[in-house]
RODREN-25808 format. One record per atom (N, C-alpha, C): atom name; residue in one letter; x, y, z; residue number from 1. Coordinates in steps of 0.05 Angstrom, whole numbers, padded with zeros to 5 digits. Layout:
BEGIN
CA | A | X | Y | Z | NUM
...
END
This chain:
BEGIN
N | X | 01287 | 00591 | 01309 | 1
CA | X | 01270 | 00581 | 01287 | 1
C | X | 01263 | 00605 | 01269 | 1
N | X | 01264 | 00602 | 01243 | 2
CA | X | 01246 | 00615 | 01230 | 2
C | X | 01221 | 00619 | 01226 | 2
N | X | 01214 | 00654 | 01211 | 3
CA | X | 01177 | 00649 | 01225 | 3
C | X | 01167 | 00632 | 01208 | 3
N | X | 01181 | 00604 | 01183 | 4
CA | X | 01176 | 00596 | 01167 | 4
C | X | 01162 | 00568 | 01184 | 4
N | X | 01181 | 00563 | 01203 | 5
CA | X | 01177 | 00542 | 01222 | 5
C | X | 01167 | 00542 | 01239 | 5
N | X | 01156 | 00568 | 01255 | 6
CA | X | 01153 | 00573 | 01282 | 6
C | X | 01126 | 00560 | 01276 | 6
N | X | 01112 | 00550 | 01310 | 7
CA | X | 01078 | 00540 | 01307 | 7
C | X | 01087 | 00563 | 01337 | 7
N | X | 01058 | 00573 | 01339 | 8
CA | X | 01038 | 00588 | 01355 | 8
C | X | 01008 | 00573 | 01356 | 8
N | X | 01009 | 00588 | 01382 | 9
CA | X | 00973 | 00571 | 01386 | 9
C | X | 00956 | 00599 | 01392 | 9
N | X | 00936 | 00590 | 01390 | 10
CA | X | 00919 | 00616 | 01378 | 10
C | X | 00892 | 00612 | 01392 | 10
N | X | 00883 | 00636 | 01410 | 11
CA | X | 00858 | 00622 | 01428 | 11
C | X | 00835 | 00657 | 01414 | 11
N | X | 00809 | 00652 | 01408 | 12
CA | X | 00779 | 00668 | 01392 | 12
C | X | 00779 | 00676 | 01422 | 12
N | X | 00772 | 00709 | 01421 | 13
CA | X | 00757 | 00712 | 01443 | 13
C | X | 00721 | 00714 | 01435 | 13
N | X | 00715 | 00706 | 01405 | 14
CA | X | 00685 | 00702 | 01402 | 14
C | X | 00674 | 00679 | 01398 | 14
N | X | 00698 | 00660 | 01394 | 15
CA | X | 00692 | 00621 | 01398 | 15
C | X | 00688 | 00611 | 01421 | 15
N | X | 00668 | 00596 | 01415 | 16
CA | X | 00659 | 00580 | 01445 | 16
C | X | 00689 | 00574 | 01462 | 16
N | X | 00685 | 00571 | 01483 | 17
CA | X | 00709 | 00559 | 01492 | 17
C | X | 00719 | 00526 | 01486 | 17
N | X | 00741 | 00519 | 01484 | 18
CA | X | 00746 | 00493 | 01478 | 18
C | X | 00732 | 00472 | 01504 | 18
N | X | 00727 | 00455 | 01501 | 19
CA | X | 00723 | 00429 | 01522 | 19
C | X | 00747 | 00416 | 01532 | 19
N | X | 00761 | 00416 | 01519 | 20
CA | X | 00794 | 00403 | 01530 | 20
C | X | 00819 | 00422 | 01536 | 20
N | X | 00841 | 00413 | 01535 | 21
CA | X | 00857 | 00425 | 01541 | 21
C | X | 00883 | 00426 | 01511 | 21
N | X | 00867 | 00452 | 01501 | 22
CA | X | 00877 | 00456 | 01475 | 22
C | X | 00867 | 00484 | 01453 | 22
N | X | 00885 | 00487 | 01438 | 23
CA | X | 00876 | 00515 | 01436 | 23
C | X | 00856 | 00517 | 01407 | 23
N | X | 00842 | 00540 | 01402 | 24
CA | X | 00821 | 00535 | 01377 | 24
C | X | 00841 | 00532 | 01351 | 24
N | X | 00864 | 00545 | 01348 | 25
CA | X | 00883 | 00538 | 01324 | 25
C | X | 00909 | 00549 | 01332 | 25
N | X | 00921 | 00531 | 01310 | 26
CA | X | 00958 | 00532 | 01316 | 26
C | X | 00967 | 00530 | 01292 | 26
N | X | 00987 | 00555 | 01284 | 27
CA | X | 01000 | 00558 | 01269 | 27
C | X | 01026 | 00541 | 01264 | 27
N | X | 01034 | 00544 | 01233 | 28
CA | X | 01058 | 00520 | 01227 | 28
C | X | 01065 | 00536 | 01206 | 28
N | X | 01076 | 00551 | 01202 | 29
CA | X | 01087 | 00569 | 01177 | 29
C | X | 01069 | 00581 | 01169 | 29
N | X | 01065 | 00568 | 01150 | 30
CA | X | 01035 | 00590 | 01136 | 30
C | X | 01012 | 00579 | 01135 | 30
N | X | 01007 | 00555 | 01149 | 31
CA | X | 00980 | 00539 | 01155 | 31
C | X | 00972 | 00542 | 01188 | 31
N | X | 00943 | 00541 | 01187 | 32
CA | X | 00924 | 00547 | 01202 | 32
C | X | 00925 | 00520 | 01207 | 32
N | X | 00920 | 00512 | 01232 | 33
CA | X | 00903 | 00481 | 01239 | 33
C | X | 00888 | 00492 | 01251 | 33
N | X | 00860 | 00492 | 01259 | 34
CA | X | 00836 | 00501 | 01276 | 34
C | X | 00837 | 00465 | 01289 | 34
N | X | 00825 | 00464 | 01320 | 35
CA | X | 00818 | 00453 | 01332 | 35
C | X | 00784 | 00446 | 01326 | 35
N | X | 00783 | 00430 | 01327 | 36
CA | X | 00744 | 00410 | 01324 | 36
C | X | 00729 | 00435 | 01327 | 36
N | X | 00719 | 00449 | 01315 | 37
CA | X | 00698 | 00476 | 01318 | 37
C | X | 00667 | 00462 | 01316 | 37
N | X | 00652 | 00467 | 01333 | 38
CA | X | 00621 | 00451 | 01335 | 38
C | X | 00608 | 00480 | 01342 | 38
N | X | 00589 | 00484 | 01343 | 39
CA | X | 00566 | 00503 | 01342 | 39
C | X | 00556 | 00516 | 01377 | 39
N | X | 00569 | 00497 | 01397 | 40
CA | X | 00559 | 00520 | 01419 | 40
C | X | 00568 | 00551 | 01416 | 40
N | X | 00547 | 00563 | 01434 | 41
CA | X | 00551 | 00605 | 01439 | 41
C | X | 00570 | 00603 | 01466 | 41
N | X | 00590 | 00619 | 01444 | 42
CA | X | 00609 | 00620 | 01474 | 42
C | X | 00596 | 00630 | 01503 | 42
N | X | 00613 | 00624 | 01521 | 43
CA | X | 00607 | 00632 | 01547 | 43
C | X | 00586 | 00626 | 01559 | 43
N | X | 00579 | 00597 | 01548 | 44
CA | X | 00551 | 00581 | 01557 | 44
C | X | 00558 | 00557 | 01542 | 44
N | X | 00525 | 00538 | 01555 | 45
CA | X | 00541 | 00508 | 01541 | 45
C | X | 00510 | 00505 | 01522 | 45
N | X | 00497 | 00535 | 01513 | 46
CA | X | 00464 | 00532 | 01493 | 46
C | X | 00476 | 00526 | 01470 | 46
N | X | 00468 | 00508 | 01450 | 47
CA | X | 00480 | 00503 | 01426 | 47
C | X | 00456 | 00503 | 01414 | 47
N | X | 00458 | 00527 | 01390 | 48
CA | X | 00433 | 00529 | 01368 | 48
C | X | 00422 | 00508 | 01360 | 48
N | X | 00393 | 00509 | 01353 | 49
CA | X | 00379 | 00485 | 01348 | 49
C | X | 00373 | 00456 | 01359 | 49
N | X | 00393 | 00456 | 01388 | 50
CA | X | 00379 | 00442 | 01399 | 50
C | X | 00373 | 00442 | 01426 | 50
N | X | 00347 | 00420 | 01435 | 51
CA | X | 00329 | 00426 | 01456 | 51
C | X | 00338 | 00392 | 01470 | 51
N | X | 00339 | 00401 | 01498 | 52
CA | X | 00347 | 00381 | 01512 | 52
C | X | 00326 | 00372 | 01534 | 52
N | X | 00321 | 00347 | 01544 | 53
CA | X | 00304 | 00337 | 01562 | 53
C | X | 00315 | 00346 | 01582 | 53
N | X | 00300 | 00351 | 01610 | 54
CA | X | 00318 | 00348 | 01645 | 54
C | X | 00342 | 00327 | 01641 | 54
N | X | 00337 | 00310 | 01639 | 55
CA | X | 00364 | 00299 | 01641 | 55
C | X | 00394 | 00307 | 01620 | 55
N | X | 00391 | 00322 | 01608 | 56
CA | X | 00404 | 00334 | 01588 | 56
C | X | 00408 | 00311 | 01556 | 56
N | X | 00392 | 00300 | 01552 | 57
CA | X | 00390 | 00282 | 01528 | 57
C | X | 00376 | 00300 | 01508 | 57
N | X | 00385 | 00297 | 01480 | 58
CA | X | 00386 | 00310 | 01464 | 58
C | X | 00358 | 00299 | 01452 | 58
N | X | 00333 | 00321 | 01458 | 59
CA | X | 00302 | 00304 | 01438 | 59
C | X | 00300 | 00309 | 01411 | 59
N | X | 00307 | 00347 | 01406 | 60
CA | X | 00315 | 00345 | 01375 | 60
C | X | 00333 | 00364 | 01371 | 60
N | X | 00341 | 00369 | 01344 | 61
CA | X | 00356 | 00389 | 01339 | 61
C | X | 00349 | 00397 | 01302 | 61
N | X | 00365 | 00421 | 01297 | 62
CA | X | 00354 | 00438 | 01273 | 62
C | X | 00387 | 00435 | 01263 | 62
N | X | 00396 | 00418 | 01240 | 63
CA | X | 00415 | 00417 | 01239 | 63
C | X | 00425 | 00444 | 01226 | 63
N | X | 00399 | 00459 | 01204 | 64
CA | X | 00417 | 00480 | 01202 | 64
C | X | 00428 | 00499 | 01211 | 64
N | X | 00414 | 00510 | 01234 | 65
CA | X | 00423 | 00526 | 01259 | 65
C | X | 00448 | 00511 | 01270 | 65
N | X | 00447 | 00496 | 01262 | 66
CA | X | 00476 | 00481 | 01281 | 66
C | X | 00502 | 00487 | 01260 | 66
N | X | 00492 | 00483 | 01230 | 67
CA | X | 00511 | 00487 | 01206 | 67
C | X | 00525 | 00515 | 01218 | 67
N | X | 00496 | 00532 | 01215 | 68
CA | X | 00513 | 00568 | 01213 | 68
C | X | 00527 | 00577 | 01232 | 68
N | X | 00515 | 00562 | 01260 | 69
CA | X | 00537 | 00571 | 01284 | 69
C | X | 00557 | 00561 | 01279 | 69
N | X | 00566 | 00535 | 01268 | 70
CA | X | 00592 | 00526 | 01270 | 70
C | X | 00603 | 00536 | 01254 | 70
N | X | 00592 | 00544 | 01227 | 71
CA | X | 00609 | 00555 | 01208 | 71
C | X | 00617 | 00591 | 01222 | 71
N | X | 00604 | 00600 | 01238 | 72
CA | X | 00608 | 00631 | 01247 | 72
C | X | 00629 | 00627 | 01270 | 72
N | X | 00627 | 00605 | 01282 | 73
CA | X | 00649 | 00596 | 01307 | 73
C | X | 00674 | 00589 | 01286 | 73
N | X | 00676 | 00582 | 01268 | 74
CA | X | 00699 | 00577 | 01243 | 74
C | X | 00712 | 00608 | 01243 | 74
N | X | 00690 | 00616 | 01228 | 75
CA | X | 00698 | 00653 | 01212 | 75
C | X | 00710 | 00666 | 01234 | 75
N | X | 00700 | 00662 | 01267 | 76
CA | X | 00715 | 00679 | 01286 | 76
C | X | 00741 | 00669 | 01300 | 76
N | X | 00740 | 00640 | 01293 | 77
CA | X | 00774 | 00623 | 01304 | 77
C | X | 00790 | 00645 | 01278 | 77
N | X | 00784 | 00638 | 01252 | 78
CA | X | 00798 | 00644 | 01235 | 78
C | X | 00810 | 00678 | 01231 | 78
N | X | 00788 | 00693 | 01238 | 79
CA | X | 00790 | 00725 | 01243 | 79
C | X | 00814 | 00735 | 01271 | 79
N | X | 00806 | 00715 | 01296 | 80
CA | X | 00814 | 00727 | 01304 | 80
C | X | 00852 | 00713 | 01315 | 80
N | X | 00866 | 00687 | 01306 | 81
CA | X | 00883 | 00684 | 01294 | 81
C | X | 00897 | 00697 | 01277 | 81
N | X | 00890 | 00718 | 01250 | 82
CA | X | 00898 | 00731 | 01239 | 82
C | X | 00895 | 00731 | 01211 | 82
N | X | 00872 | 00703 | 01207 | 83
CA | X | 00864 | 00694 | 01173 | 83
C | X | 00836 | 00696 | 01169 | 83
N | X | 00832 | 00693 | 01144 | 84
CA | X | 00798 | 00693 | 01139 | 84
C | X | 00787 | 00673 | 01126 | 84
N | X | 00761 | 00679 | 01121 | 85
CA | X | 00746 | 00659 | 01105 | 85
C | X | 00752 | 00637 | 01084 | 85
N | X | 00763 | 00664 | 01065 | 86
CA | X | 00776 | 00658 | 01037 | 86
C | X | 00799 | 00639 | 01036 | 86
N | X | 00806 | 00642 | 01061 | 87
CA | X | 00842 | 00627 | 01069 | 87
C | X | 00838 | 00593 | 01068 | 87
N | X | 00811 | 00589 | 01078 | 88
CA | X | 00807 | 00557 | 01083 | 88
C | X | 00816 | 00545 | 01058 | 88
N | X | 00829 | 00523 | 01061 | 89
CA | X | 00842 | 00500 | 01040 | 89
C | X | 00827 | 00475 | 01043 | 89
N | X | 00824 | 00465 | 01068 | 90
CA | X | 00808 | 00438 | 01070 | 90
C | X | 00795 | 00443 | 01093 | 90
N | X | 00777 | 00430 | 01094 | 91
CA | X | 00754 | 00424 | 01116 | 91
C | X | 00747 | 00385 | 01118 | 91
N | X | 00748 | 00378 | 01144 | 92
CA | X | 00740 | 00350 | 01145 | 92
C | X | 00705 | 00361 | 01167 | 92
N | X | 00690 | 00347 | 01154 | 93
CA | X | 00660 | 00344 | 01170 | 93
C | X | 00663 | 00322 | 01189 | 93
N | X | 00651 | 00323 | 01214 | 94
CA | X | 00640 | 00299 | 01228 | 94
C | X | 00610 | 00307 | 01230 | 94
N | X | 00595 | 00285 | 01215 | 95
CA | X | 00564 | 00292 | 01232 | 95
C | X | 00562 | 00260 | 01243 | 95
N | X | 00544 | 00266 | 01250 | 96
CA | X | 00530 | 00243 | 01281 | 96
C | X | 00506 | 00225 | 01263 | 96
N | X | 00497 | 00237 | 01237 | 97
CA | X | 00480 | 00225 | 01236 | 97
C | X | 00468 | 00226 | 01204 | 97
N | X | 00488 | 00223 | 01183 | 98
CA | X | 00496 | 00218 | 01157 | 98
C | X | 00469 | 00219 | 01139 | 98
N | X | 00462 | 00201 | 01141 | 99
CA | X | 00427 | 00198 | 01127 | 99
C | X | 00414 | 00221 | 01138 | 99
N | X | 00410 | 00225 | 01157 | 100
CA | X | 00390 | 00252 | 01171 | 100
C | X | 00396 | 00279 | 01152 | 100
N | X | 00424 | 00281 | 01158 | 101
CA | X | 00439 | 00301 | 01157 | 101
C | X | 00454 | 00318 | 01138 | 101
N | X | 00462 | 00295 | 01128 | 102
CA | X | 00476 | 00306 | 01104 | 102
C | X | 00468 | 00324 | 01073 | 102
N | X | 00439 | 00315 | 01068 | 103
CA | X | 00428 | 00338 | 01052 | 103
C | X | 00433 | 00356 | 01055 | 103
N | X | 00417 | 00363 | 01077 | 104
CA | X | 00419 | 00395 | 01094 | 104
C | X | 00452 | 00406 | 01095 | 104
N | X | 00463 | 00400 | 01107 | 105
CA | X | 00493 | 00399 | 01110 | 105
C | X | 00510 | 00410 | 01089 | 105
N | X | 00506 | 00390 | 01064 | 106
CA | X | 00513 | 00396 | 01038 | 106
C | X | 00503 | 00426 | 01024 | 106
N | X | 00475 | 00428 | 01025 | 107
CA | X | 00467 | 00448 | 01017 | 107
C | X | 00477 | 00477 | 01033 | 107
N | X | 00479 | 00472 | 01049 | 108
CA | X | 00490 | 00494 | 01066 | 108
C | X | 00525 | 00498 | 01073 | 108
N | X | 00533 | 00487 | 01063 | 109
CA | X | 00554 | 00486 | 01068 | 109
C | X | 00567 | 00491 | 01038 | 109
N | X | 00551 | 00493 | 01010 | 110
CA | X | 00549 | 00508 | 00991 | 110
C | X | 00551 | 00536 | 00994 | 110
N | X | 00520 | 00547 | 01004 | 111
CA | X | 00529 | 00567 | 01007 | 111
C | X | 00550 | 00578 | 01017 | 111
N | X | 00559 | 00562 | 01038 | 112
CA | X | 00585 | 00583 | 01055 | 112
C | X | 00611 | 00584 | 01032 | 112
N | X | 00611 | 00556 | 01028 | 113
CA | X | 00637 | 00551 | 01019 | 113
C | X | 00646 | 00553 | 00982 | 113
N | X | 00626 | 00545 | 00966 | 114
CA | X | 00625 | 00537 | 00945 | 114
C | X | 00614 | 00566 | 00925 | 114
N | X | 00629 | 00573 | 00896 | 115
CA | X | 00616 | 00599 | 00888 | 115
C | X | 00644 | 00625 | 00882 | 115
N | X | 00627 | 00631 | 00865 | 116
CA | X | 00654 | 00652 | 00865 | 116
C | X | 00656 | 00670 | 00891 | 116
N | X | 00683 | 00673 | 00894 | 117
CA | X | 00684 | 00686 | 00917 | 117
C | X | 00685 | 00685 | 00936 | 117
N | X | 00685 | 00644 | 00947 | 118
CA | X | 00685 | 00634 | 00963 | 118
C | X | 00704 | 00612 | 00962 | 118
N | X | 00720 | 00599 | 00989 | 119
CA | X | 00744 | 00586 | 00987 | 119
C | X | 00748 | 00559 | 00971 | 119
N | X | 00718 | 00547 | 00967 | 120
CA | X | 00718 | 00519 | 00953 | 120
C | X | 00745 | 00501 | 00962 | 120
N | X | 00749 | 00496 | 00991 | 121
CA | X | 00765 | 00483 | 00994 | 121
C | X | 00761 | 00451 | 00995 | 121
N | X | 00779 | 00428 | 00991 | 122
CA | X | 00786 | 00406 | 00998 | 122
C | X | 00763 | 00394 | 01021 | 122
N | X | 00750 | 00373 | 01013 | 123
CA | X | 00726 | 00363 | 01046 | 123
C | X | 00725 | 00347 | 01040 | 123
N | X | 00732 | 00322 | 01070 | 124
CA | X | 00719 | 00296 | 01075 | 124
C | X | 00699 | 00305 | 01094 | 124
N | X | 00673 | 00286 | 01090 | 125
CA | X | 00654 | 00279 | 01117 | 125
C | X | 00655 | 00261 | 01120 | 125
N | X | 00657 | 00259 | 01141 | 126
CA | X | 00651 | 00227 | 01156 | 126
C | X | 00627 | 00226 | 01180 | 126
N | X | 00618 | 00202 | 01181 | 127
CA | X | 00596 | 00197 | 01202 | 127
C | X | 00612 | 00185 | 01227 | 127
N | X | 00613 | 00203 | 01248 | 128
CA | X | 00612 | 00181 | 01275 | 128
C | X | 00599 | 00180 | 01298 | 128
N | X | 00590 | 00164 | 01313 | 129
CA | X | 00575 | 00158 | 01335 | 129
C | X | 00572 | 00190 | 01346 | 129
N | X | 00588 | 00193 | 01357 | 130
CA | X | 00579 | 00222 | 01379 | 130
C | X | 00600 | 00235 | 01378 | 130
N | X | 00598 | 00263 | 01388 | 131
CA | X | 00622 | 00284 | 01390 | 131
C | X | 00618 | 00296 | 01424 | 131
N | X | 00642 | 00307 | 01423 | 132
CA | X | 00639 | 00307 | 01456 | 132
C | X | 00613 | 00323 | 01474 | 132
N | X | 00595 | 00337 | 01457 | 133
CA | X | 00574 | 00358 | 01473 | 133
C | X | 00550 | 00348 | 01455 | 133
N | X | 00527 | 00350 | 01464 | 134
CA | X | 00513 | 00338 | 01447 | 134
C | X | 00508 | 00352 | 01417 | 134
N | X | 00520 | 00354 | 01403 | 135
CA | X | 00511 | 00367 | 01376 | 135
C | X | 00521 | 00343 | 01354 | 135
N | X | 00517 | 00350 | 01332 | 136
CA | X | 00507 | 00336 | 01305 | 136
C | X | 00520 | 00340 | 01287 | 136
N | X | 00545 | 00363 | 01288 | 137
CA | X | 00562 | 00378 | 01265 | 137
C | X | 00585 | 00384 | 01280 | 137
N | X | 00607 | 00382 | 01269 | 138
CA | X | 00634 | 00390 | 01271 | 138
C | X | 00654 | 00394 | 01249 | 138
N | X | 00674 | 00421 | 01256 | 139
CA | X | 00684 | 00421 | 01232 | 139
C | X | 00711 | 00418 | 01242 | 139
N | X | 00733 | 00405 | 01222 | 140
CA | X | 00763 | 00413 | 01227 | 140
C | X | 00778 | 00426 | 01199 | 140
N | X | 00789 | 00453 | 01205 | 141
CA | X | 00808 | 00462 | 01179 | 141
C | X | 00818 | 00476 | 01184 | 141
N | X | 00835 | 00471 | 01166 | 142
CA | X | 00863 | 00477 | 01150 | 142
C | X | 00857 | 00494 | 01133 | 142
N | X | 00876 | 00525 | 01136 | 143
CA | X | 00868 | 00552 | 01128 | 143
C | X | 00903 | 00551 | 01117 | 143
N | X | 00902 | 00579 | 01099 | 144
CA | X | 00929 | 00589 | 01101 | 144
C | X | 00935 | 00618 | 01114 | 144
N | X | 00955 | 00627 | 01115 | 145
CA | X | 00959 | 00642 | 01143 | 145
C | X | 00987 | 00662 | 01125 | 145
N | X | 00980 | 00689 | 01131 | 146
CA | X | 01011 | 00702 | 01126 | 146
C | X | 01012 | 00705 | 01101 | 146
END
């Protein structure tokens, strides 16, 4: 194959670890796919901004602390793969909880993304029920690479 064609998979040693069996991003020529990036600190299952009952149910959470880790769990899939910030093309959102959320979300997700000097890439959000750990934000994107 050419390295036009080749895919590689690509594992952050500063990204949380994945939950499944799959890697944080995989290359396809000159595109990045990152795997679902959500906001836990690697090498633990504490996820910024939020506070959990004994039984591990979620009582509240700070969605923007949840924005910046996910977006810093992004910047380090993407760094340490071999791309950066600037590289992102599209981003799809999942949040958990649309009305709550999405102000905040939006506004912050300006800063990161939107601005000179920043990737202003392609975004759907969508709302769905739950994501696999208890958090409130998830990101998936598509970078360019090489």
């Amino acid at each position: 194959m050419s390295s036009t064609s080749s895919s590689t998979s690509s594992m952050s040693s500063r990204a949380p670890e994945p939950v499944g069996a799959y890697p944080h991003a995989r290359r396809a020529g000159n595109l990045l796919f990152l795997s679902g990036v959500g906001p836990r600190q690697r090498g633990s299952k504490v996820i910024p901004g939020v506070t959990l009952n004994e039984q591990g149910e979620v009582v509240s959470y700070d969605i923007e602390a949840q924005c910046r880790s996910c977006f810093e769990n992004v910047r380090a899939v993407l760094e340490d793969a071999g791309a950066d910030w600037s590289s992102i093309v599209d981003v799809l959102v999942f949040l958990t909880d649309m009305k709550r959320d999405f102000q905040a979300f939006n506004t912050l997700y300006a800063e990161y993304f939107a601005g000179e000097g920043k990737p202003n890439p392609t975004r759907t959000t969508i709302e769905v029920g739950a994501l696999p750990t208890p958090i409130a934000v998830e990101l998936k994107v598509i970078a360019t690479i090489g």
